[in-house]
PLY file of the C-alpha trace (Angstrom):
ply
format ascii 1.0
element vertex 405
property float x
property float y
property float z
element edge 404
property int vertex1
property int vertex2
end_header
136.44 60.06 77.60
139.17 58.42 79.74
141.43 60.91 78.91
140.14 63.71 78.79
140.98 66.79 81.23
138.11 68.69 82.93
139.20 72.06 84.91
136.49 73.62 87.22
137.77 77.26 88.11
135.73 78.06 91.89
135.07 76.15 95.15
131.32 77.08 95.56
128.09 74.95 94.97
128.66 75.51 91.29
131.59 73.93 90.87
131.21 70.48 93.41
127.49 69.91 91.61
129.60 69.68 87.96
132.17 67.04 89.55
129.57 65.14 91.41
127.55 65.52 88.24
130.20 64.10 86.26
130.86 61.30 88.16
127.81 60.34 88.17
127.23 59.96 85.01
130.28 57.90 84.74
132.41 60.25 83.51
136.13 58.55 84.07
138.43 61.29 82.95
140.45 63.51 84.42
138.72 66.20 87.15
140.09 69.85 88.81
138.63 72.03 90.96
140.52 75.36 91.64
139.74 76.46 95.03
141.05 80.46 95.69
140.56 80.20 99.87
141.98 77.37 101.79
138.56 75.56 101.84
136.91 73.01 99.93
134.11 73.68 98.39
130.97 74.57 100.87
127.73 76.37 101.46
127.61 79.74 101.77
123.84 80.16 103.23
124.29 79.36 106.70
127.35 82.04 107.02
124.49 84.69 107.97
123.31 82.29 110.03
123.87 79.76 111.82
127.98 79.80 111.04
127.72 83.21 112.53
125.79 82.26 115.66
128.30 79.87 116.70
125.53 77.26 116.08
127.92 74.47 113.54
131.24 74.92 113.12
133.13 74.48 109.41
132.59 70.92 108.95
129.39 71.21 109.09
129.57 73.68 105.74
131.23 71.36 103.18
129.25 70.29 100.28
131.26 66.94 100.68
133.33 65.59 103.22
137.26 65.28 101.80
137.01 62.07 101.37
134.60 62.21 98.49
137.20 64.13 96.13
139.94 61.35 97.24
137.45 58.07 96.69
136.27 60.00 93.28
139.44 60.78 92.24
138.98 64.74 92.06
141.89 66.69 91.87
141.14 69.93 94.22
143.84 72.42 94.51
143.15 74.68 97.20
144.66 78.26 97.78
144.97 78.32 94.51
144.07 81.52 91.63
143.72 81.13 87.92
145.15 84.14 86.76
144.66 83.62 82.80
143.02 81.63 80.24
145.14 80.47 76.93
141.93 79.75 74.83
144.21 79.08 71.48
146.22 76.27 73.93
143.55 75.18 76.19
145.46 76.06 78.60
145.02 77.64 82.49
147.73 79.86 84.33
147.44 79.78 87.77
149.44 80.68 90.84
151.77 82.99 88.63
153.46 80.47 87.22
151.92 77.20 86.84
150.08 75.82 83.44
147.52 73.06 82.89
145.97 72.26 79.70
142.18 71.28 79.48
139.62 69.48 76.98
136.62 71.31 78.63
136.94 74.71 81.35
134.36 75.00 83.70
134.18 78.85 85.28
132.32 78.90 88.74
133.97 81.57 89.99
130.46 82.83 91.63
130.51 86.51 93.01
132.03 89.18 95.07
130.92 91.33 97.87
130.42 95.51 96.46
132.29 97.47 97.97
131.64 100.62 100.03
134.26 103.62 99.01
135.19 104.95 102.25
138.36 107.53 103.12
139.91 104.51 105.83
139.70 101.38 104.34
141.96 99.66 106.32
139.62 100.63 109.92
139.76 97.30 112.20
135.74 96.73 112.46
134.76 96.96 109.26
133.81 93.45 107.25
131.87 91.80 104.69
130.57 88.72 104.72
131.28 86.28 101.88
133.52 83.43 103.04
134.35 81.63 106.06
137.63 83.46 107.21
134.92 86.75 106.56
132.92 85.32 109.28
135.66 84.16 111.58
137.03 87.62 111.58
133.43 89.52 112.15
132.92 86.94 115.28
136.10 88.09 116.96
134.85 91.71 116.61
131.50 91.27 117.88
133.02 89.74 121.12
134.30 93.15 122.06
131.19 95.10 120.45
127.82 96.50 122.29
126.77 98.09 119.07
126.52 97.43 115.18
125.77 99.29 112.15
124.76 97.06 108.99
124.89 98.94 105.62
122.22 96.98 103.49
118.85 95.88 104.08
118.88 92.99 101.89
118.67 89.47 102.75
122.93 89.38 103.96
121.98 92.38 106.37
118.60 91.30 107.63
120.25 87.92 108.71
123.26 88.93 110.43
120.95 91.55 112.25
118.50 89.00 113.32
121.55 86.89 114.70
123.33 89.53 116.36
120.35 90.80 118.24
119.61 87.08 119.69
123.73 88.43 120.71
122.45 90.94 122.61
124.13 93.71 120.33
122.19 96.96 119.49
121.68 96.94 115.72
120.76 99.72 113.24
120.85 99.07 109.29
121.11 101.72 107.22
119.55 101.25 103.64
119.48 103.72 101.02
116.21 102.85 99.00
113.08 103.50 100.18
112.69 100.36 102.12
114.10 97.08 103.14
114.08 93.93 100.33
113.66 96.70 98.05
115.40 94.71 95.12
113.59 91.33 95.88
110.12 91.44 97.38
106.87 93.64 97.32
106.29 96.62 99.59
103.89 94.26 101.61
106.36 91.90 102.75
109.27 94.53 103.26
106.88 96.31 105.59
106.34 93.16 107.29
109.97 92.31 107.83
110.69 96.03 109.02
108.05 95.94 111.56
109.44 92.60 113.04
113.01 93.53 112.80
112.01 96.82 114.82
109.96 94.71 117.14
113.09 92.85 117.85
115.07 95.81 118.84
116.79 96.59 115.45
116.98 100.41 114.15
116.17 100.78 110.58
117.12 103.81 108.47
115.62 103.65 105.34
116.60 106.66 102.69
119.69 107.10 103.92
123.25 107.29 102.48
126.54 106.62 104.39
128.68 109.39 103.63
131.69 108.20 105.93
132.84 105.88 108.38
135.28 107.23 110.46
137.46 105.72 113.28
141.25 106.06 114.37
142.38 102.26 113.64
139.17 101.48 114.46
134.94 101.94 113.12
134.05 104.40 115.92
131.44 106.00 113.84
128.93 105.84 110.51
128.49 109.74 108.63
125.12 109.12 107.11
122.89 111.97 105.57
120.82 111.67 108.47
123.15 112.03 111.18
126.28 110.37 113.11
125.99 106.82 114.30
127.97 105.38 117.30
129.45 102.09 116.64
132.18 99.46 117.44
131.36 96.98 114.26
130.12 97.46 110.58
129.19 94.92 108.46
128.64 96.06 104.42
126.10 94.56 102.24
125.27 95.81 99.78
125.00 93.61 96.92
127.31 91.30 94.91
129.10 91.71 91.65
129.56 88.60 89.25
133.11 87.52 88.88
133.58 88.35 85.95
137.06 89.55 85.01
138.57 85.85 84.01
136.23 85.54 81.67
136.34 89.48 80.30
140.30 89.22 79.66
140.46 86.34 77.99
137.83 87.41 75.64
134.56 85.98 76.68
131.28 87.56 76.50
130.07 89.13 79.50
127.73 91.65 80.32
126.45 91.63 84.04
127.88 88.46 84.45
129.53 85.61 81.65
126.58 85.40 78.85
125.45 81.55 78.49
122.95 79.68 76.04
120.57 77.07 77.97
123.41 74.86 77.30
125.64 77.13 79.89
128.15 77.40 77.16
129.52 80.63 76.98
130.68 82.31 73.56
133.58 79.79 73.40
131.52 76.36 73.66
134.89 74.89 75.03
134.35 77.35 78.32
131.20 76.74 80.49
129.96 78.66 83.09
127.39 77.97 86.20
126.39 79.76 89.23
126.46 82.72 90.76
128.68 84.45 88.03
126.35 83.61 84.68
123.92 85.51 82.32
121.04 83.00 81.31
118.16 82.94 79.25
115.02 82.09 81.59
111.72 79.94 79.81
109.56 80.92 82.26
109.92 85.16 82.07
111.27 85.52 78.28
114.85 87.12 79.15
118.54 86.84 80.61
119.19 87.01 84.32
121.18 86.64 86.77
120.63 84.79 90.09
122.32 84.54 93.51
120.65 80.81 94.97
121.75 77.62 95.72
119.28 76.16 93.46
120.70 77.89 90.27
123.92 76.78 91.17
123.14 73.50 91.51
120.90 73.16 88.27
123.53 74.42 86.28
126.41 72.41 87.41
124.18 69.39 86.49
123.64 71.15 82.98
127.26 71.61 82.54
127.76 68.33 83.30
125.04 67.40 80.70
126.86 69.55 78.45
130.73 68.39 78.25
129.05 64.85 78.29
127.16 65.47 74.91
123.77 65.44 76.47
122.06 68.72 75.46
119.78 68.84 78.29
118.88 72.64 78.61
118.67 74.70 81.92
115.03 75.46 82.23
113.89 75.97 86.06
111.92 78.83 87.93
113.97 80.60 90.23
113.61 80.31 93.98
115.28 81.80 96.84
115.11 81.72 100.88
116.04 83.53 104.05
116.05 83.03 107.63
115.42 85.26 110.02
114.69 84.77 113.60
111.90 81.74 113.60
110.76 83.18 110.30
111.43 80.84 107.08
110.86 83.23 103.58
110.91 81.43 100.65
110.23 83.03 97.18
108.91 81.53 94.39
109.66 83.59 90.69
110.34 87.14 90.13
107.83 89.79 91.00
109.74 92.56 88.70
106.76 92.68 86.45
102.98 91.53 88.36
99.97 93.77 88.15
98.22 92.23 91.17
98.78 90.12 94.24
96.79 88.42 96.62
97.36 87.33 100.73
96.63 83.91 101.87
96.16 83.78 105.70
96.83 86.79 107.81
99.17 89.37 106.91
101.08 90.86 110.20
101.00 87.09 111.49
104.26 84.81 111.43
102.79 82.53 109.00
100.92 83.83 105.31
101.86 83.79 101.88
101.69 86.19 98.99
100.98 85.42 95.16
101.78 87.45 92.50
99.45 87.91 89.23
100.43 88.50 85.94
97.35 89.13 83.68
95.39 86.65 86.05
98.49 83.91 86.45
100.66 83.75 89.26
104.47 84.41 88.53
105.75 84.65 91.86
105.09 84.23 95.55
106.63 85.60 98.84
105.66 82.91 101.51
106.37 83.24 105.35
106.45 79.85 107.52
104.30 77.98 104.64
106.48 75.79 103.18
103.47 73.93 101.20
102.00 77.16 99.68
106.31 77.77 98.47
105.90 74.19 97.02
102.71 74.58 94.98
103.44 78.15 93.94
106.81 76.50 92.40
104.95 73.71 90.42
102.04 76.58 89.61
104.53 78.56 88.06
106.59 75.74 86.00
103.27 74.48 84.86
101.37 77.40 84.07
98.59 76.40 85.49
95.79 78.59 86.08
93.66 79.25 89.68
91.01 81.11 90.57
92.19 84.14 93.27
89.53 83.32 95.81
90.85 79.89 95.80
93.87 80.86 96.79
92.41 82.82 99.39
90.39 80.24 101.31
92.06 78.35 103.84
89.63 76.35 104.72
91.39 73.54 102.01
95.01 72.41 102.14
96.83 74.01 99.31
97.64 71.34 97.90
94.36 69.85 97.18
93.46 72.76 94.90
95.80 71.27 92.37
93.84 68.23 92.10
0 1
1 2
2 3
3 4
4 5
5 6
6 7
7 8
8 9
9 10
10 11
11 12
12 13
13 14
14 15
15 16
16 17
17 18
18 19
19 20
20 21
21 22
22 23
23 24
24 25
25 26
26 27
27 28
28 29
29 30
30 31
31 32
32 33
33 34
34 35
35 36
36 37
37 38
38 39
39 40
40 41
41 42
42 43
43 44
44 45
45 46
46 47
47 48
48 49
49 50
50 51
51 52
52 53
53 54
54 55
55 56
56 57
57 58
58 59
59 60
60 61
61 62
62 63
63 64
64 65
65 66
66 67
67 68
68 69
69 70
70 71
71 72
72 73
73 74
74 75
75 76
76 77
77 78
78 79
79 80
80 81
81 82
82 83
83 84
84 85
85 86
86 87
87 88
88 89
89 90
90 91
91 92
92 93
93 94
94 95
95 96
96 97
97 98
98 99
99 100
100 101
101 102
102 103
103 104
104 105
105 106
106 107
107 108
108 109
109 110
110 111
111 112
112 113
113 114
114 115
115 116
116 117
117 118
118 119
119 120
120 121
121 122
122 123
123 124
124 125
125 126
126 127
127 128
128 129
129 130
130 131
131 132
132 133
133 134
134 135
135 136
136 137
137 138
138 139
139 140
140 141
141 142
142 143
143 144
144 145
145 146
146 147
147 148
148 149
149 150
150 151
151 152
152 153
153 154
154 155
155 156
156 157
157 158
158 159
159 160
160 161
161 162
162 163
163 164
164 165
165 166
166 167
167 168
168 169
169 170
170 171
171 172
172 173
173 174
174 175
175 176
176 177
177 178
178 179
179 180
180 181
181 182
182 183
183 184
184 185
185 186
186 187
187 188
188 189
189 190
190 191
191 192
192 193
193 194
194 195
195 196
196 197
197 198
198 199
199 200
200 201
201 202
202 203
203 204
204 205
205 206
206 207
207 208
208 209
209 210
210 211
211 212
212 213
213 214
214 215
215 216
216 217
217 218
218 219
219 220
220 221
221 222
222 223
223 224
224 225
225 226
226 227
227 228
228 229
229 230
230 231
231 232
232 233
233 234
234 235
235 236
236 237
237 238
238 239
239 240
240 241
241 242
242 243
243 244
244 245
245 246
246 247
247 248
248 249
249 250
250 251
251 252
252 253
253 254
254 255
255 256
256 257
257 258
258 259
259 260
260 261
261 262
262 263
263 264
264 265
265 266
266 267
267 268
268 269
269 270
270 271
271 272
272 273
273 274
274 275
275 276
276 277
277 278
278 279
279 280
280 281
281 282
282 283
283 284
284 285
285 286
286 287
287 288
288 289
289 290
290 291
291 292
292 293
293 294
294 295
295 296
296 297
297 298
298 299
299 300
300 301
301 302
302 303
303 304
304 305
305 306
306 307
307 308
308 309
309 310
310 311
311 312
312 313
313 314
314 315
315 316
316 317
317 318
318 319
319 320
320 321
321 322
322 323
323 324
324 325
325 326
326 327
327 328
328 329
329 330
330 331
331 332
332 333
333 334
334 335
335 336
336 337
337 338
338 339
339 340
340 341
341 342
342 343
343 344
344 345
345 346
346 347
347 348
348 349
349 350
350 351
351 352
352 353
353 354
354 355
355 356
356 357
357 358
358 359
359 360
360 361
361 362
362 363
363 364
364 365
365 366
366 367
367 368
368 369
369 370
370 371
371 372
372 373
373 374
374 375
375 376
376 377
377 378
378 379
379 380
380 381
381 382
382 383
383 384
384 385
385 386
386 387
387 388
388 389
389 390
390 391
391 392
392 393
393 394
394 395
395 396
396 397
397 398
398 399
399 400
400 401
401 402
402 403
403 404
C-alpha cells in the first residue's frame, strides 16, 4: 500500500488514533491530517478543567508530541480548512485554492459548540468553550471578573463552574430543563450534583430561559424569564452540533451526524468517518447514536484504521463517559434513556456511591461517584450481559469485583 494516499480531515482524538492506528499496523503509505486551528491534534477534556485552572499549560494537551508526526512521517497541515470534497476525482479542496487527491478520506471533523441567538453578538465577555484559543480568551476575562453566568447545566457548565468557584468568582448557571444533567443522568444523581454545586457557592436556575444578554461592548447583564442577572463573564453551553456540513455538500448521508455501518464507512465506502461527528449502529442497545467521549473517538479511529487496511473488524463497544468536578470523579457506564429500575450502592448524599440501572432485571447503565471499580465492573457487566442479583449489588460488605467470580 506504499503508495497509497490517506487524508484525515480534523485535529481531534479521532483523527491522531487513525494515523497512529495506521502506523501501527504497518501501514507505509502516504498520511494527512488537516488541522483547522493552529494546533496539533490534542485533548479536549481537560479544557474545563484543568487547562482552565491554569493547572498544565498546552503541551501538556497534545495527543503526541510533534515529533511523533515527523519520526512517522505524517503529513499535518495546520491552519488549514477543507472546503470541498471531489468524490468523482478523489480529490480535497482546501484553503480556497489548493487540491490533493486521496485513495481513502478520513472525516474527523468532530463537533461544534450551539449557539445562543442573542441581539449583540459581538459583546466582549461572552465565550464558548471548545478549543484552546476558546479557553485562552475566557481566562483573560475572568481576570477582570467577580461574577459569572454559565448558560448550560451539562457536564461543559458544571466543570467550568466548579473551577471558577475554587477562582473565587460568584457563579450562577442558568439551565432551561427541569434540572441539571438532564440529558445524561437520572434525577438521583442530578439532585446530587445540584446540592454540591450549591454547597460550593454556585447559584442554580433550573427552568429558566435566557431571553437576552445585554451589555454596551461588554456582558453587563443576562434577561432570563426569571429575572435580570448581574454579570461581567458568560460562558454558553449548551450542547454541540456534529460537523456535519462537509459531508452534507458533497453528498454524504447524514442525519444528526455522518451515518456509518460498524465498519465506519459512510455511504461512499471510499469516505470514513470517526468521532465526535458520526451516526453508528450500537450492539449493545439495538440503534444509531451519537456520542461525545474520548473513548468513541478513539475506538473508531482504530476501526477506520481496520477498515482502509482490509481488516473488517467492526466497532462494537459500550459507551462510557466522565466528568470532573471539584474532588468528585463521575464516570458513566451505558445509556440510561430506557431502564425501568435502579439501585444505590453505598450512601447516596456521600462523595463516594454508585448507581445501576435495570432493564427488565439487567443492568444497562451506571452513574458512579469516586468508585472507579464499581465503573469498571459495570462496563464488563454490560458488554457481557451478565446477570446479578440486586441485593448483591447492594452489599458492600464484598469488593465488587469478587461478585464476578
Amino acid at each position: 500500500m506504499k503508495n497509497k494516499k490517506i487524508i484525515i480531515v480534523g485535529g481531534g482524538q479521532a483523527a491522531c488514533q487513525v494515523a497512529n492506528s495506521l502506523r501501527q499496523q504497518k501501514y507505509d503509505g502516504s498520511i494527512s491530517i488537516f488541522c483547522s486551528e493552529n494546533y496539533i491534534p490534542y485533548q479536549r477534556p481537560p479544557l474545563s478543567k484543568k487547562f482552565l485552572s491554569g493547572e498544565i499549560d498546552s503541551d501538556r494537551l497534545y495527543l503526541k508530541p510533534d515529533k511523533f508526526y515527523k519520526n512517522e512521517d505524517i503529513n499535518i497541515l495546520l491552519n488549514s480548512y477543507v472546503q470541498e470534497i471531489d468524490r468523482k476525482n478523489k480529490t480535497i479542496i482546501y484553503n480556497d485554492k489548493h487540491k490533493m487527491q486521496y485513495d481513502s478520506l478520513v472525516l474527523a471533523t468532530g463537533a461544534i459548540p450551539r449557539e445562543i441567538q442573542t441581539e449583540k453578538e459581538d459583546l466582549k465577555g461572552m465565550h464558548y468553550l471548545r478549543t484552546i484559543d476558546d479557553v485562552k480568551k475566557i481566562r483573560n476575562s475572568i481576570k477582570n471578573s467577580k461574577n459569572m453566568v454559565i448558560i448550560g447545566g451539562g457536564y461543559i457548565g458544571l466543570e467550568v463552574a466548579a473551577v471558577s468557584r475554587a477562582m473565587g468568582l460568584n457563579v450562577t448557571i442558568v439551565e432551561m430543563a427541569d434540572r441539571i444533567l438532564e440529558r445524561v443522568t437520572s434525577p438521583v444523581v442530578s439532585d446530587y450534583f445540584s446540592s454540591y454545586h450549591e454547597r460550593e457557592g454556585v447559584n442554580i436556575m433550573t427552568k429558566t430561559r435566557v431571553e437576552g444578554i445585554e451589555g454596551n461592548g461588554l456582558v453587563r447583564s443576562v434577561v432570563t424569564s426569571s429575572g435580570v442577572i448581574k454579570t461581567d463573564i458568560v460562558i454558553v453551553g449548551i450542547g454541540v452540533i456534529p460537523s456535519q456540513e462537509l459531508a452534507k455538500s458533497c453528498g454524504i448521508e447524514v442525519s444528526n451526524g455522518i451515518n456509518v455501518d460498524e465498519y465506519c464507512r459512510t455511504s461512499d465506502k471510499e469516505i470514513l468517518s470517526a468521532g465526535d461527528c458520526t451516526l453508528h449502529p450500537n450492539f449493545y442497545y439495538k440503534k444509531s447514536i451519537r456520542l461525545e467521549s474520548v473513548h468513541n473517538a478513539i475506538e473508531q479511529g482504530k476501526t477506520v484504521a481496520s477498515t482502509i487496511l482490509g481488516k473488517k473488524i467492526p466497532y462494537n463497544q459500550v459507551p462510557w463517559f466522565w466528568s470532573d468536578q471539584y474532588n468528585l470523579k463521575l464516570q458513566i457506564a451505558g445509556l440510561i434513556s430506557n431502564y425501568d429500575d435502579y439501585i444505590i450502592r453505598g450512601e447516596r448524599g456521600e462523595d463516594s456511591f454508585a448507581v445501576f440501572y435495570l432493564k427488565d432485571g439487567k443492568i444497562c447503565a451506571s452513574d458512579c461517584i469516586n468508585r472507579a471499580a464499581e465503573h469498571m465492573v459495570s462496563r464488563k457487566i454490560i458488554s457481557e450481559g451478565i446477570s446479578l442479583e440486586p441485593e448483591k449489588l447492594v452489599d458492600e460488605s464484598r469488593p465488587i469485583k469478587d461478585l464476578l467470580n
